[in-house]
C-alpha positions in Angstrom: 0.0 0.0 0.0 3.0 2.5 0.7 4.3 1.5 -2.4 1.4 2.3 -4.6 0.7 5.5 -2.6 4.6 6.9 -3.7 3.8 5.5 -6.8 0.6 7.6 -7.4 3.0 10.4 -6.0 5.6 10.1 -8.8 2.6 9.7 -11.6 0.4 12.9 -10.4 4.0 15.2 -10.1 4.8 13.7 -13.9 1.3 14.5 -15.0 1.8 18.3 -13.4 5.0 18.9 -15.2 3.6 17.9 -18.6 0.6 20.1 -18.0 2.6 22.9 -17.4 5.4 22.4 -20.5 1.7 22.4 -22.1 1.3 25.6 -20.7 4.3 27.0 -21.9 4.3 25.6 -25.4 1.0 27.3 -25.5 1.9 30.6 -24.1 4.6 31.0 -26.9 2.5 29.6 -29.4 0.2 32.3 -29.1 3.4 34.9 -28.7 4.8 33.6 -32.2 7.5 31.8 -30.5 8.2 28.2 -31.0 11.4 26.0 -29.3 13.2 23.7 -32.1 15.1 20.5 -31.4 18.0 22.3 -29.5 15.5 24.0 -27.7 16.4 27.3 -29.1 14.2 30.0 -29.3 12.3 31.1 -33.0 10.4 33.7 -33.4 8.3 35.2 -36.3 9.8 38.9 -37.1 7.9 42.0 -39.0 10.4 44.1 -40.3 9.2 47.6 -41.4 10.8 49.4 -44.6 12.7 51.6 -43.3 15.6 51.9 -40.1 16.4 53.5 -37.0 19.3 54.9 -35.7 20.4 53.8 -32.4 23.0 53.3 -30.0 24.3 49.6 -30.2 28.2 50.0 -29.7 28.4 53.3 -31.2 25.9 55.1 -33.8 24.6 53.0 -36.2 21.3 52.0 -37.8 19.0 49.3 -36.5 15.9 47.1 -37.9 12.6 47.9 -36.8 10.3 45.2 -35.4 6.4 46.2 -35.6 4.8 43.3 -32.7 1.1 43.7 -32.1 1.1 47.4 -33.2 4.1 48.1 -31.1 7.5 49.3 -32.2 11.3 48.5 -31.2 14.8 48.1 -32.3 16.3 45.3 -33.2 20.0 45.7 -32.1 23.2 44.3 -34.2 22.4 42.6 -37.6 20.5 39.7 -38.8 22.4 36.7 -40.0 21.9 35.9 -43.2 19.1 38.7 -44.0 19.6 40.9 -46.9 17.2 43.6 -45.9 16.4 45.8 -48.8 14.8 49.4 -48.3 10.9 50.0 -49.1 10.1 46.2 -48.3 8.2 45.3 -45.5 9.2 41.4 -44.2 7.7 38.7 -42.3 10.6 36.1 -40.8 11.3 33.8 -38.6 14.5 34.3 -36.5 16.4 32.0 -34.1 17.4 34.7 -31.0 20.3 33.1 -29.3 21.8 34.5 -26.2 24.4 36.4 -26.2 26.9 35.6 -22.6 28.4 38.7 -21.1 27.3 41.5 -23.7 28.2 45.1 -23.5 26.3 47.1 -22.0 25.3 49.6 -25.1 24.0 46.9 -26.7 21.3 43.8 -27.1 21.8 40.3 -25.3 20.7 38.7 -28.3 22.2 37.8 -31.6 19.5 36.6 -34.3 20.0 34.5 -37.5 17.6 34.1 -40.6 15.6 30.6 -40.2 13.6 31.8 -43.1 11.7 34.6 -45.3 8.3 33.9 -45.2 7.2 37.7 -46.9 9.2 40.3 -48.8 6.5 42.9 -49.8 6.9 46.2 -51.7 4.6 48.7 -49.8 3.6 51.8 -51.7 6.0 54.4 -52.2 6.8 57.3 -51.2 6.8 57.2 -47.4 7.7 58.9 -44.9 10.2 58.3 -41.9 12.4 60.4 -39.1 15.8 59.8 -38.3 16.6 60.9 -34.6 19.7 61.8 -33.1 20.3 62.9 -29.2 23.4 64.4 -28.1 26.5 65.6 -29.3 26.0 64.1 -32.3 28.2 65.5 -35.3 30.0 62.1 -35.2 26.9 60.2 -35.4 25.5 61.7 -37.9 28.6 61.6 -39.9 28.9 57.6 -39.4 24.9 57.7 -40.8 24.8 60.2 -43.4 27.8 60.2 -45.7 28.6 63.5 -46.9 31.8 62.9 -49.1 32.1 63.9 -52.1 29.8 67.0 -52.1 26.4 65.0 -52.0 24.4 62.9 -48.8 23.5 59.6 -49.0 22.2 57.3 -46.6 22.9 53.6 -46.9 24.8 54.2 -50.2 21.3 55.7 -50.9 21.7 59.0 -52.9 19.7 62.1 -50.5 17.9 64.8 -52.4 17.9 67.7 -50.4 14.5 70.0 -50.5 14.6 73.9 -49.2 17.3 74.3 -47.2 17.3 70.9 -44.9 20.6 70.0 -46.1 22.4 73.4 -46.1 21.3 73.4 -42.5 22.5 70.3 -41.3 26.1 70.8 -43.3 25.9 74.2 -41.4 26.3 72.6 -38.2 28.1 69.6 -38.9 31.1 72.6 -40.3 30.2 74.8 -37.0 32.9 74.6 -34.1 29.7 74.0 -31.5 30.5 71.6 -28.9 27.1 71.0 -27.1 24.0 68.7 -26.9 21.4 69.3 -29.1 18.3 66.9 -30.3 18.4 66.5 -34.1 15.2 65.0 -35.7 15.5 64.8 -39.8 12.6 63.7 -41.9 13.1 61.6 -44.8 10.9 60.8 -47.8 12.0 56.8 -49.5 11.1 57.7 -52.9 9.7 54.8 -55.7 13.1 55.0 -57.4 15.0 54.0 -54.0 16.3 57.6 -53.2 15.6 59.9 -50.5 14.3 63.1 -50.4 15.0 65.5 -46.9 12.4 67.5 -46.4 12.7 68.4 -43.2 15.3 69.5 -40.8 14.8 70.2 -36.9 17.6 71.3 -34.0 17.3 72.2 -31.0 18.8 75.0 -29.1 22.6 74.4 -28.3 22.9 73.0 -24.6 26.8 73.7 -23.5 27.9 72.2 -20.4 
């Protein structure tokens, strides 16, 4: 009789751990996470159109993830996507920790699983590029300015009104202060970009 009770012991514990893996495999299931055999973690990615800049180990700029109408950054690249501007994805990702990372940037590194969408959306649209700080170096390491002309990801950047003279302005000024920088950018149908817009705060010396 003690033997059967610890038996029935052992059986209802087994039977509460299953239930709850259950749980959990149900929980991410409805998250758009899934384990595979090495029990690493997948997850289905929307990647909008366009980027962000952001602070991941210096200045540089990052994916955007749209979740359940919510935006954030993905941080570091994605291996083995080939994102192309004015396409809108939908992937699936393996996110694999990253041990000990620094701390400007994400724990995580992703790699491509696989492309389930690559869709054009309609074009031209509209995006901001931010920048916080002291941030003529940053927006040097974005927006490259050799040669005469700006381009953006090797993207060539039409300047409208004076957004362009403005922002060479203070990139040649001897300023050395914080300022917030917000730029607005048009991706245009033939893959170029149009600045239309150009905002700065007032200098903030120390």
């Amino acid at each position: 009789m003690k033997a059967y009770g610890i038996l029935l012991f052992v059986a209802s514990c087994l039977g509460s751990a299953s239930c709850s893996s259950n749980k959990s495999k149900s929980k991410n299931d409805s998250l758009g996470v899934s384990e595979d055999a090495n029990s690493e973690i997948i997850e289905s990615v929307q990647i909008m159109p366009y980027k962000a800049v952001c602070q991941a180990e210096g200045t540089s700029l990052c994916y955007i993830q749209s979740e359940a109408g919510q935006q954030t950054l993905i941080y570091g690249d994605i291996e083995g996507f080939e994102f192309e501007w004015g396409f809108q994805y939908d992937i699936e990702t393996k996110r694999i920790p990253i041990e000990n990372p620094p701390a400007d940037s994400g724990s995580f590194y992703y790699q491509l699983v696989k492309t389930n969408q690559k869709q054009q959306i309609d074009l031209p649209v509209a995006f901001e590029l931010n920048f916080r700080g002291n941030q003529k170096k940053s927006i040097a390491t974005i927006l490259d300015a050799s040669g005469g002309n700006m381009s953006l990801d090797s993207h060539l950047i039409e300047c409208g009104h004076t957004a362009c003279d403005e922002l060479k302005a203070y990139m040649a000024s001897v300023d050395n202060c914080d300022v917030s920088i917000e730029l607005t950018l048009h991706l245009k149908a033939d893959k170029r970009f149009a600045m239309n817009q150009f905002r700065m705060s007032e200098c903030a010396s120390d």
